[in-house]
C-alpha positions as CSV (number, residue, x, y, z in Angstrom):
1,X,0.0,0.0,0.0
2,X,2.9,2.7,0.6
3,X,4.1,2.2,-2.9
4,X,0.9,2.5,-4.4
5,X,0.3,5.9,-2.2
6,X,3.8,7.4,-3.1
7,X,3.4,6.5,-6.8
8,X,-0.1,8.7,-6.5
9,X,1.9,11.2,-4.8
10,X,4.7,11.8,-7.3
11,X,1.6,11.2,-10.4
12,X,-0.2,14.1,-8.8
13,X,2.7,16.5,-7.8
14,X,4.0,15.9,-11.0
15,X,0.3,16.6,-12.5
16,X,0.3,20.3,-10.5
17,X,3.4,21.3,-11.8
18,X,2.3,20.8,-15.1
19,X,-1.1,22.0,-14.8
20,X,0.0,25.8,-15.0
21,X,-3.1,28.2,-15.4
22,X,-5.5,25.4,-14.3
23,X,-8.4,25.1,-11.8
24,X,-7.1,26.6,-8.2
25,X,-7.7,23.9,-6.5
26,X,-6.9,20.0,-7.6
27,X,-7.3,16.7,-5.9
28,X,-4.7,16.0,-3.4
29,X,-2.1,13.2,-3.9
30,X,-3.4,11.9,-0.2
31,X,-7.1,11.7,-1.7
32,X,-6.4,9.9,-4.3
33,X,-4.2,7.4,-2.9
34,X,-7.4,6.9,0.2
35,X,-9.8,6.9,-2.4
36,X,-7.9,3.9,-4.5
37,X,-7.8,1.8,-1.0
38,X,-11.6,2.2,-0.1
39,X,-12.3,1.8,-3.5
40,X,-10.2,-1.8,-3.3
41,X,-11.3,-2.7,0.2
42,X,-15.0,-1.7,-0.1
43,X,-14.8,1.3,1.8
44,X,-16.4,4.7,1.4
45,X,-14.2,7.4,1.2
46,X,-15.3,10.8,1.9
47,X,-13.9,14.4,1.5
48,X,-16.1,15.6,4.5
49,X,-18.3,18.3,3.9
50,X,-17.2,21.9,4.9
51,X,-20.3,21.8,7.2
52,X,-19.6,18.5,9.3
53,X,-18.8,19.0,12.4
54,X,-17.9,16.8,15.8
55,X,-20.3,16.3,18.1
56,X,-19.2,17.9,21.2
57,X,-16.4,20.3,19.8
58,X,-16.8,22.0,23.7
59,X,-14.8,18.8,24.8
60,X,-12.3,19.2,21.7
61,X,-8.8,20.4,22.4
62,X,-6.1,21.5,19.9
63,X,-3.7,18.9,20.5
64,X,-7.1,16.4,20.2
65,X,-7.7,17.9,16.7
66,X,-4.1,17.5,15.8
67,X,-4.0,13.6,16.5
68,X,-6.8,11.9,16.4
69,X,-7.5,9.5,13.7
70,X,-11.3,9.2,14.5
71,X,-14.7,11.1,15.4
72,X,-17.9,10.9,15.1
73,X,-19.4,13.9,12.6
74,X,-22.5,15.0,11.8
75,X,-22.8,15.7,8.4
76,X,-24.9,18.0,6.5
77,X,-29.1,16.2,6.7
78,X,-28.7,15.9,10.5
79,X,-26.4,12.0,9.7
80,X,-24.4,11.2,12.5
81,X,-21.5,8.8,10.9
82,X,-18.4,7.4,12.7
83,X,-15.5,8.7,10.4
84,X,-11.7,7.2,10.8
85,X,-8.3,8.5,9.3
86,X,-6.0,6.0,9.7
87,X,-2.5,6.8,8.8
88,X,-0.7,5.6,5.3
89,X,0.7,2.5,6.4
90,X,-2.8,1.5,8.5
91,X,-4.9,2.4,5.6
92,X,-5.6,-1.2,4.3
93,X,-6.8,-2.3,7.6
94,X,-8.6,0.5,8.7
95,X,-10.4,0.5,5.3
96,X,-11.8,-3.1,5.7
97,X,-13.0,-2.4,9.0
98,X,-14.7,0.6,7.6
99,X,-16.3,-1.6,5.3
100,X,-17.5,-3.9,8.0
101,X,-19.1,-1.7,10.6
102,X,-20.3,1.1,7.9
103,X,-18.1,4.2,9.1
104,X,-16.6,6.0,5.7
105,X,-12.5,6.9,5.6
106,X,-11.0,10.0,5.0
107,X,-7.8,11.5,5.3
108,X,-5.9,12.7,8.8
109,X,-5.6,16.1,6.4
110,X,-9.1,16.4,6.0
111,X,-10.1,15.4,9.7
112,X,-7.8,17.6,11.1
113,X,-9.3,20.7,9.0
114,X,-13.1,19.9,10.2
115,X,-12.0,19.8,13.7
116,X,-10.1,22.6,13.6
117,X,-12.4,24.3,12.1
118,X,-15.3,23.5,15.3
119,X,-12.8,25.0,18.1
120,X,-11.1,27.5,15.6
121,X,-12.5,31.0,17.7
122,X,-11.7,29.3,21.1
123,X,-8.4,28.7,20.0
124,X,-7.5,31.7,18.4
125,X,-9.3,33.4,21.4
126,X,-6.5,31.6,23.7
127,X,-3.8,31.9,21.5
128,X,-4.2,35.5,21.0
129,X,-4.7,36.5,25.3
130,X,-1.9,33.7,26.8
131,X,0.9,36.0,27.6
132,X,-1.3,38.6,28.8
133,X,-3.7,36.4,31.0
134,X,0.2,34.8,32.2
135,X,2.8,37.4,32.2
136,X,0.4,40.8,31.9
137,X,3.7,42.9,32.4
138,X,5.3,41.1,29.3
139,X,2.7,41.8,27.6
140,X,2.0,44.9,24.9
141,X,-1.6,44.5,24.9
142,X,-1.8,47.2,27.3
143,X,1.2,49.5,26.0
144,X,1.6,52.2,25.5
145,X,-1.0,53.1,28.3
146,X,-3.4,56.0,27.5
147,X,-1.6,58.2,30.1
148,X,1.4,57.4,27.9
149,X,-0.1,58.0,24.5
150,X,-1.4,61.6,25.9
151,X,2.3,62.5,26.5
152,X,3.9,61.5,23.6
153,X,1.2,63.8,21.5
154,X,1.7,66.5,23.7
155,X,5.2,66.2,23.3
156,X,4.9,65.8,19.6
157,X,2.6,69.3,19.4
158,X,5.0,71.2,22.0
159,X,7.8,70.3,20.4
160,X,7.9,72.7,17.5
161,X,7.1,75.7,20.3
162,X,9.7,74.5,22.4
163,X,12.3,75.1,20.1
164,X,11.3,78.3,19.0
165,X,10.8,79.7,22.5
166,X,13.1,77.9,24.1
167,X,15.4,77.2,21.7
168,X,19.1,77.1,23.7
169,X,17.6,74.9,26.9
170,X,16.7,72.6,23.9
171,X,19.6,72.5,22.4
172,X,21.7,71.7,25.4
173,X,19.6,69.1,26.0
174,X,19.2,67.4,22.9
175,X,23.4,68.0,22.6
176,X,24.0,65.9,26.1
177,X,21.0,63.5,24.4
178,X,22.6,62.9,21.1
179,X,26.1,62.9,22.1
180,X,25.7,60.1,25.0
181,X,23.2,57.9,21.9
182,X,26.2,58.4,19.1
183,X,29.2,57.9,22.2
184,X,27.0,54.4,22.8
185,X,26.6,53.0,19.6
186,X,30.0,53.9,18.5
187,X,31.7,52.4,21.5
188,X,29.3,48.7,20.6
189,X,29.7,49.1,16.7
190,X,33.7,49.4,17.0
191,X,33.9,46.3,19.6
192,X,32.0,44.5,17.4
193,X,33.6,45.3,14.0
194,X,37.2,44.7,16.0
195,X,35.9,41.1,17.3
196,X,34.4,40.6,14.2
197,X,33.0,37.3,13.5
198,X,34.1,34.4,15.4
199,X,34.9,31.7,14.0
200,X,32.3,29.3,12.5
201,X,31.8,25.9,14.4
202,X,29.7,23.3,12.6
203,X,28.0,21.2,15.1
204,X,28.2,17.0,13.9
205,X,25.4,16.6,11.7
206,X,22.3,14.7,12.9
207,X,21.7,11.5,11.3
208,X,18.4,10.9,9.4
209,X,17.2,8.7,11.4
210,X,17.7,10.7,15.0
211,X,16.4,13.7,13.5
212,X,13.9,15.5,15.5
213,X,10.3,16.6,14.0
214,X,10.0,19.8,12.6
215,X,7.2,22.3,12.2
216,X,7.5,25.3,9.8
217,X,4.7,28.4,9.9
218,X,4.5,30.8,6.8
219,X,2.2,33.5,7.8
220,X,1.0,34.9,4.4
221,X,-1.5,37.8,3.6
222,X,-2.5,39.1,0.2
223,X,0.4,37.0,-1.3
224,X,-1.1,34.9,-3.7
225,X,1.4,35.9,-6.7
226,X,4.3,34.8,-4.4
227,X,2.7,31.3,-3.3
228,X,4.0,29.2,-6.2
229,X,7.7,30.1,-5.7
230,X,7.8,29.7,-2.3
231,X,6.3,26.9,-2.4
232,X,8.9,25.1,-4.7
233,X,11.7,26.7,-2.1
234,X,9.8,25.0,0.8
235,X,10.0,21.6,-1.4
236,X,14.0,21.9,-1.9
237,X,13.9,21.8,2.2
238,X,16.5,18.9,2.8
239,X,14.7,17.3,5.7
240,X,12.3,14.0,5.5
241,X,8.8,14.5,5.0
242,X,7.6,12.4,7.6
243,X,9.3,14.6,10.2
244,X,8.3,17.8,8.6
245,X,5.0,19.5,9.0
246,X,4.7,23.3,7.0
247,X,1.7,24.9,7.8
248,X,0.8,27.7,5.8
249,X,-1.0,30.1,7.7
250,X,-3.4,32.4,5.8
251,X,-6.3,34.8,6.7
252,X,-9.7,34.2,7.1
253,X,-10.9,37.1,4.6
254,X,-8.2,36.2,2.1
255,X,-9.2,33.7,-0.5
256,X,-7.1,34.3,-3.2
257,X,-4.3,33.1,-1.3
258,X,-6.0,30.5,0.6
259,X,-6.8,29.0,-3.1
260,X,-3.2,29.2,-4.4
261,X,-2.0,28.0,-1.3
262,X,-4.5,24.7,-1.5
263,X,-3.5,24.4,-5.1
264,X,0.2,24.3,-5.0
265,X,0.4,22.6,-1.3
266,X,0.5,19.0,-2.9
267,X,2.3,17.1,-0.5
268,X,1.2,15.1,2.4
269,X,3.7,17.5,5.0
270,X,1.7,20.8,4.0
271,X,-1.1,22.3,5.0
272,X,-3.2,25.2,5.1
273,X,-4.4,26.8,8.0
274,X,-6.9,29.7,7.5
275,X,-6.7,32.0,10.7
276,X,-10.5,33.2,12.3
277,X,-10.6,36.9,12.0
278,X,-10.5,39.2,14.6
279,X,-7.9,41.6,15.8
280,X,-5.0,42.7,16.3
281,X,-4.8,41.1,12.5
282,X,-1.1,40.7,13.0
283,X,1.5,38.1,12.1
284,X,2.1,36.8,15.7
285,X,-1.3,36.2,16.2
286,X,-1.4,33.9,12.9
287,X,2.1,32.5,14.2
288,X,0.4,31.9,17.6
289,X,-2.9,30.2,16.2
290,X,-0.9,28.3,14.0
291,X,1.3,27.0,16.4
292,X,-1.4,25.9,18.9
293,X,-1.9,22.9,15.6
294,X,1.4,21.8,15.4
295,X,3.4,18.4,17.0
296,X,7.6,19.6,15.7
297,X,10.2,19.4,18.4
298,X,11.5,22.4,16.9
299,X,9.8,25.2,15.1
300,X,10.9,27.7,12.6
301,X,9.1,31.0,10.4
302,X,9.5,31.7,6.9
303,X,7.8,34.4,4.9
304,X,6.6,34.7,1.5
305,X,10.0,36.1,0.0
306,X,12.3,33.9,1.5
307,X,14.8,31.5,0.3
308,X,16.1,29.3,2.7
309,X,19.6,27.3,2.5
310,X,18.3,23.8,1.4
311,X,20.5,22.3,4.9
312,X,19.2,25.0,7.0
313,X,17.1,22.9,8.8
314,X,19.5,19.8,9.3
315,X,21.7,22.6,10.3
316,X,19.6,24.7,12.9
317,X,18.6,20.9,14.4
318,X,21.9,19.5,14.8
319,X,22.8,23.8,16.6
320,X,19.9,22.8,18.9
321,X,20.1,19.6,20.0
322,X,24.1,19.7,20.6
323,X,24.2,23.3,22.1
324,X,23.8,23.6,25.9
325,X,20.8,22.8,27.8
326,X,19.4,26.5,28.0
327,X,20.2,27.4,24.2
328,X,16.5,27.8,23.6
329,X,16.9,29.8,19.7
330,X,19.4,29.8,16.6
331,X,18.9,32.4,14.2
332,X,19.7,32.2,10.4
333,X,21.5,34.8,8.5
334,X,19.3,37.1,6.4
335,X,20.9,38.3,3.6
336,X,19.8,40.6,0.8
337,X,21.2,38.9,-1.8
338,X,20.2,40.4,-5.5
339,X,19.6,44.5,-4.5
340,X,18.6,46.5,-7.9
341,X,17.9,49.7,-6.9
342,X,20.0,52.0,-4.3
343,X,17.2,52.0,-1.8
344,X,17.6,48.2,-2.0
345,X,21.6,48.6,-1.4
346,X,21.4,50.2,1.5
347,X,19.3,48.1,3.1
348,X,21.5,45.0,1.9
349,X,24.5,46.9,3.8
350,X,22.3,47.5,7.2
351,X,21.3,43.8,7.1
352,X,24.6,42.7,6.5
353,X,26.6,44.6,9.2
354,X,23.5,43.3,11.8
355,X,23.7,39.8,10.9
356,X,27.4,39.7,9.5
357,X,29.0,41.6,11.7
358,X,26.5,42.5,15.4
359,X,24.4,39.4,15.9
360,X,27.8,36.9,16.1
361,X,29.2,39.1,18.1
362,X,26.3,39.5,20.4
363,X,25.8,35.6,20.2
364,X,29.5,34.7,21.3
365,X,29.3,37.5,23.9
366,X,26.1,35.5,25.2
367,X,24.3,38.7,25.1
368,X,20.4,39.2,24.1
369,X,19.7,38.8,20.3
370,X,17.4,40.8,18.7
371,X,15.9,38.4,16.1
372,X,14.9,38.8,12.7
373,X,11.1,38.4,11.6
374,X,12.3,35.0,9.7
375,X,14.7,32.2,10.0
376,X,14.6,31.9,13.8
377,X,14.8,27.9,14.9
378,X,13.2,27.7,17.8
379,X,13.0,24.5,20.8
380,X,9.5,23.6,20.9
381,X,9.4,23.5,24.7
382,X,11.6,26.8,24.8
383,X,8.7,28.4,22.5
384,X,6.1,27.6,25.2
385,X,7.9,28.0,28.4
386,X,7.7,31.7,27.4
387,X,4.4,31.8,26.1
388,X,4.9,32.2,22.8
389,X,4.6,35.5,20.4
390,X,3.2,38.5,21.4
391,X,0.1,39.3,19.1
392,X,0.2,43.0,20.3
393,X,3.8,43.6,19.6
394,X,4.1,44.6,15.5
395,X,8.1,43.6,16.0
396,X,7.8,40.5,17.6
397,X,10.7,38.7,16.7
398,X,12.9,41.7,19.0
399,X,10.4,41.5,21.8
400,X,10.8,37.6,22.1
401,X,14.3,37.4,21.8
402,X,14.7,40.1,24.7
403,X,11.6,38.1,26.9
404,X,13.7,34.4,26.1
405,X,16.5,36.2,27.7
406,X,14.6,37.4,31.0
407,X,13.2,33.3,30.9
408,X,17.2,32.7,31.4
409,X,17.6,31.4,28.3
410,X,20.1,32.0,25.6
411,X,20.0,32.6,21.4
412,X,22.8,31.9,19.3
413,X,23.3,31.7,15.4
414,X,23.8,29.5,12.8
415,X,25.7,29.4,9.9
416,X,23.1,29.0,7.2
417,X,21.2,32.1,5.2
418,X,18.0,32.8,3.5
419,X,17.8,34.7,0.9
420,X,15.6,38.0,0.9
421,X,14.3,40.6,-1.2
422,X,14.2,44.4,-0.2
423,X,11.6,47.0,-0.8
424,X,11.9,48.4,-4.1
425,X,10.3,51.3,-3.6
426,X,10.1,54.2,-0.9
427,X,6.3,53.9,0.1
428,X,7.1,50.6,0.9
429,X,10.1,50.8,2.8
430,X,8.6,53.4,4.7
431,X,5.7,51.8,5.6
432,X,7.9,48.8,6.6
433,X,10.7,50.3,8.8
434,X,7.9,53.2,10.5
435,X,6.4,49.3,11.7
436,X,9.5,48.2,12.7
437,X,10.8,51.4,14.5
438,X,7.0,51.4,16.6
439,X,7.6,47.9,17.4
440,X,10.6,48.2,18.9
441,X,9.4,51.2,20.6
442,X,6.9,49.4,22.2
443,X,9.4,46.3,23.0
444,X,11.4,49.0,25.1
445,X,8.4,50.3,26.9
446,X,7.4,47.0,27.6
447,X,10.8,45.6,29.0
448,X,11.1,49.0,30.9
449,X,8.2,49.0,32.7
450,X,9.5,47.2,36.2
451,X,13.5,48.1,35.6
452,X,14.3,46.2,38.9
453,X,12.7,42.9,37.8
454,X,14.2,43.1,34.5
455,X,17.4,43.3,35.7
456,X,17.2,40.8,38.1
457,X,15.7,38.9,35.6
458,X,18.0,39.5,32.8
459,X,20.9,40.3,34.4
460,X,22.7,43.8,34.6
461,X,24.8,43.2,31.8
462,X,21.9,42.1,29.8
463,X,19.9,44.7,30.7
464,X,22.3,47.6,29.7
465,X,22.6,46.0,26.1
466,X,19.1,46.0,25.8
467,X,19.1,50.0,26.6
468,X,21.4,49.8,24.0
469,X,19.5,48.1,21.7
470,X,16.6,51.2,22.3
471,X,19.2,53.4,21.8
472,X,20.1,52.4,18.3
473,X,16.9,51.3,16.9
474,X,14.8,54.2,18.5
475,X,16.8,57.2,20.1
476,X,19.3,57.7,17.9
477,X,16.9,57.7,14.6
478,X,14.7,60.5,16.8
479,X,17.4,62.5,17.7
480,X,20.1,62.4,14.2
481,X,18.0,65.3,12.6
482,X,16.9,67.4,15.6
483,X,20.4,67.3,16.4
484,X,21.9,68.2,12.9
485,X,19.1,70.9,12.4
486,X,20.3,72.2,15.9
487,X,23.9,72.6,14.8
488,X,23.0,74.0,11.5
489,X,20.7,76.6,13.3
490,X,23.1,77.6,15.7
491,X,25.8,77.9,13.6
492,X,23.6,80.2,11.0
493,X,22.2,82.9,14.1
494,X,18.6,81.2,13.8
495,X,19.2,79.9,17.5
496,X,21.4,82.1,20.3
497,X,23.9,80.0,22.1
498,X,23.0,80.6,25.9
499,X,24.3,83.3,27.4
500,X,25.3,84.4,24.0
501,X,29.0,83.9,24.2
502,X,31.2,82.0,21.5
503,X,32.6,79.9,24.2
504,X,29.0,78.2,24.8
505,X,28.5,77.9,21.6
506,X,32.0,76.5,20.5
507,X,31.6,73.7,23.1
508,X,28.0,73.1,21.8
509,X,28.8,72.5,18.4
510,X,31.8,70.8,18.8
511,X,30.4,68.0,21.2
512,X,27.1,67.4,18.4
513,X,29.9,67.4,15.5
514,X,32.1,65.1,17.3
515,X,29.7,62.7,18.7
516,X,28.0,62.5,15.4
517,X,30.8,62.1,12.9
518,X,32.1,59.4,15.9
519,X,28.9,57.6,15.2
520,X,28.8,58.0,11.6
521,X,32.5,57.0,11.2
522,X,32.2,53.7,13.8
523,X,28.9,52.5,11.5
524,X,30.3,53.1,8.7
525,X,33.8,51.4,9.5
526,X,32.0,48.1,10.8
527,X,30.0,48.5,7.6
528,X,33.1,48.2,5.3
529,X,34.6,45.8,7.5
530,X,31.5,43.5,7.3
531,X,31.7,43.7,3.8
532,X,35.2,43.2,2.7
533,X,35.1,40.2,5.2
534,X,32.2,38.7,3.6
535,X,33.2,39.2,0.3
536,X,30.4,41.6,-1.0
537,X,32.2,44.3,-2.7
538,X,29.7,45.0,-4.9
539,X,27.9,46.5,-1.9
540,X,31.3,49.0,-0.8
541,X,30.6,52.2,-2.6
542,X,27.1,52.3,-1.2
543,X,28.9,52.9,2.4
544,X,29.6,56.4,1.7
545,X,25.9,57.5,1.1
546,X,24.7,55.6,4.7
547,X,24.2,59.0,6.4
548,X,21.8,59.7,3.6
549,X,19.9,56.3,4.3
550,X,19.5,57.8,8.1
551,X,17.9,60.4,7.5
552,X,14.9,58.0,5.8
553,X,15.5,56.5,9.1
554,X,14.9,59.3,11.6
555,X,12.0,60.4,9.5
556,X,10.2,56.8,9.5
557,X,11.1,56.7,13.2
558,X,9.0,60.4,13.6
559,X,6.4,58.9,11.7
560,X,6.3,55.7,14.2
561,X,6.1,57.6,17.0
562,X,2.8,59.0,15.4
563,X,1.8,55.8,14.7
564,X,2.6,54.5,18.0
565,X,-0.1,57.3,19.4
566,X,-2.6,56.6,16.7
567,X,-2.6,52.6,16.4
568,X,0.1,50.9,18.3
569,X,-1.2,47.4,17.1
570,X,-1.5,48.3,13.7
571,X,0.3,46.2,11.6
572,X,1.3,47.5,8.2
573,X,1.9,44.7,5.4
574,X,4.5,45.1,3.2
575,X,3.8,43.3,0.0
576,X,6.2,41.5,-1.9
577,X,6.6,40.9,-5.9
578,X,7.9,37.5,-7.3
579,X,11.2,37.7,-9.0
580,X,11.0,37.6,-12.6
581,X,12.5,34.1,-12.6
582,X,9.8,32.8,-10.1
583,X,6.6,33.0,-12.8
């Protein structure tokens, strides 16, 4: 029977490939291979109506839906009909019995999705409060508070006044302000660009047969043009099928991609989950629904650009299980690897001086990570001992590597990359990094809110380097141009020095110039070393025109901080093209 079923499987993947520009959705290898057995046995085999359902879903949990391989349904006419899912290598025997005592066969695919389906809003409804109704202080569901929101848009309306009418107390302030942000990150960009990368150590690969189980979730949204590809990248995944599950997670009031998704997800190890609506519509609340239908020892997020090393699982795996005890998280290295454009250039250089150059650094220094959005293996039980992804948090792959660290565990790296595309355009770069720079304003707020636990928690060390972390993905991007339009105003008569002598002024200007062209020269220096070590030369003459890139920066982080008073939970898409070569 298992040769029979893999021959239907290759037939009908082999079918779907060539079947370009055919119906959305065709019969599943899984189906036909069930429906053959019944049809040789006796059986009945059934595709389950979309309107069956168990009948006492109330007593149903996720982990239930996930693994059972019977239930009793009632079908559409009032029926009540005992249906079993045996797996593959059962199938013959399970079919004859069906045959005998008149229940009809299906799937464990199909099963699963009717279940799921009956407890869907009670689990999403879980999934979506856990880490508030466990750990409300990790928690941004609450942040920032209204008493917060009300004094960042006063601040934001006084602002302009203030520095007309005040304009010298200010300026001293914003001086001691930008010169202690620039005098941090140079002093943690130039330690890390003189450490560099340490060495690479490739744990002993995993045999096949000790492998662990794997579970991969691919949040998508409004990306049914990029499905096909990514698809076929999830396909060249060296890992066996039987340990792999990849879920495709898609929204409830999408159906375009739900469709493509069904119609190019042939084999038996994917599936498509649609996620019950309801807010905040983000991608940790998908990621957290998701995971609440998943059995993999380790678990890992891709999105709808990416393209994974082929080993990067067997890789991550063999990280995990021979690392130390409390190694809880590798994270892969995210490169931008064919920019176009010069907006896409510079945001190849910033992605490869943070995962290049500071996330080795910060790993071998046992330091908190700041992860990336993708490419993050996590340990199952790690995952859940901290309570998973924060559904309010818009830059949830930051806040969770900063809570894994107050959980006393640690995140390193490993030496694998996936491949990702950058914005092409401005809009859209905007939109993206103004998400990003609120999120991680929020992941400061949230981690600040009881300092003295924290640092108990995390450790003072740790601690500092995540007030470091706030400093270079929020306070410097805020201050760079108020600072710089200070100078310039000073320097031009627009703003008196205080006390109006040219000492006061002299010292003013000389500790913004130096602190700034400090933190310009350190970023820039650990960008070129970066570079040259990792052999992307076609990338060097971009480093000159990073102070440029910045200023898009501070601006985006002004706009977040608007954002952050208008919608903190908003989460702004950022849609994605297929490469010319993936049609």
């Amino acid at each position: 029977m298992g040769d029979s079923i893999a021959a239907a499987n290759a037939s009908e993947v082999e079918h779907g490939r060539k079947a370009a520009g055919g119906p959305a959705r065709r019969s599943r290898p899984d189906d036909i291979a069930y429906r053959a057995a019944c049809q040789e046995a006796g059986a009945t085999f059934t595709r389950i109506p979309p309107a069956a359902a168990p009948g006492s879903p109330e007593k149903l949990t996720s982990r239930a839906a996930r693994r059972l391989k019977a239930s009793v349904l009632t079908l559409p006419g009032g029926s009540i009909r005992l249906v079993l899912a045996p797996r593959p290598h059962e199938l013959d025997a399970v079919a004859r019995l069906a045959r005998e005592h008149g229940a009809l066969v299906t799937t464990p695919r199909r099963l699963e999705e009717v279940l799921r389906r009956s407890i869907a809003d009670r689990v999403i409804r879980g999934a979506t409060g856990l880490l508030h109704r466990r750990e409300p202080s990790l928690s941004a569901r609450t942040c920032p508070s209204p008493t917060m929101r009300i004094l960042l848009a006063l601040i934001l309306l006084l602002l302009p006044a203030a520095l007309v009418g005040a304009g010298w107390i200010v300026f001293w302030a914003l001086s001691l302000a930008t010169t202690l942000a620039f005098l941090t990150l140079t002093l943690i960009r130039l330690q890390a660009a003189a450490k560099g990368r340490p060495p690479a150590e490739e744990p002993e690969p995993i045999p096949t047969g000790d492998l662990p189980t794997y579970t991969v979730l691919v949040p998508l949204r409004h990306e049914a043009a990029m499905v096909p590809g990514l698809v076929r990248r999830l396909e060249d995944l060296d890992y066996p099928p039987s340990l792999l599950e990849i879920r495709i997670l898609v929204e409830a009031d999408d159906p375009q991609t739900r469709d493509a998704a069904e119609a190019a997800c042939l084999r038996s190890d994917f599936q498509v989950i649609e996620v019950p609506p309801g807010s905040p519509r983000t991608k940790p609340r998908a990621l957290e629904y998701g995971l609440a239908f998943t059995t993999g020892e380790i678990v890992t997020v891709f999105d709808a650009e990416d393209r994974p090393a082929p080993d990067q699982l067997r890789k991550a795996a063999a990280a995990l299980v021979h690392g130390p005890p409390d190694l809880a998280c590798v994270q892969a290295r995210l490169d931008i690897d064919r920019p176009r454009t010069i907006l896409q250039r510079q945001f190849a250089i910033e992605y490869a001086a943070l995962f290049d150059g500071m996330l080795p650094w910060l790993a071998a220094e046992r330091l908190p990570l700041p992860l990336g959005g993708t490419s993050n293996h996590f340990k199952r039980e790690a995952l859940d001992y901290v309570f998973g992804w924060d559904p309010y948090n818009v830059t949830e792959d930051a806040d969770l590597g900063v809570r894994l660290c107050r959980y006393g565990l640690h995140t390193g790296v490993v030496c694998s990359a996936t491949g990702e595309d950058a914005p092409t355009r401005w809009p859209v770069w905007h939109r993206q990094r103004v998400r990003w720079l609120k999120g991680w304003m929020v992941t400061w707020l949230v981690h600040s809110r009881e300092p003295r636990t924290a640092i108990r928690e995390m450790g003072p060390r740790n601690w500092w380097m995540m007030q470091a972390y706030a400093v270079n993905a929020v306070f410097a991007p805020l201050l760079h141009p108020v600072g710089i339009a200070q100078l310039v105003a000073t320097l031009t008569g627009v703003v008196a020095p205080p006390g109006g002598g040219e000492f006061w002024l002299d010292v003013l200007c000389v500790t913004v110039l130096t602190s700034t062209l400090l933190g310009y020269a350190a970023a820039m220096t650990a960008a070129w070393r970066v570079l040259a070590r990792h052999g992307r030369r076609d990338l060097l003459a971009g480093v000159p025109v990073l102070p440029f890139y910045w200023l898009l920066v501070s601006f985006a982080a002004w706009c977040a901080v608007v954002d952050l008073v208008r919608r903190p939970h908003h989460w702004a898409k950022t849609p994605h093209e297929p490469a010319e070569n993936e049609n």
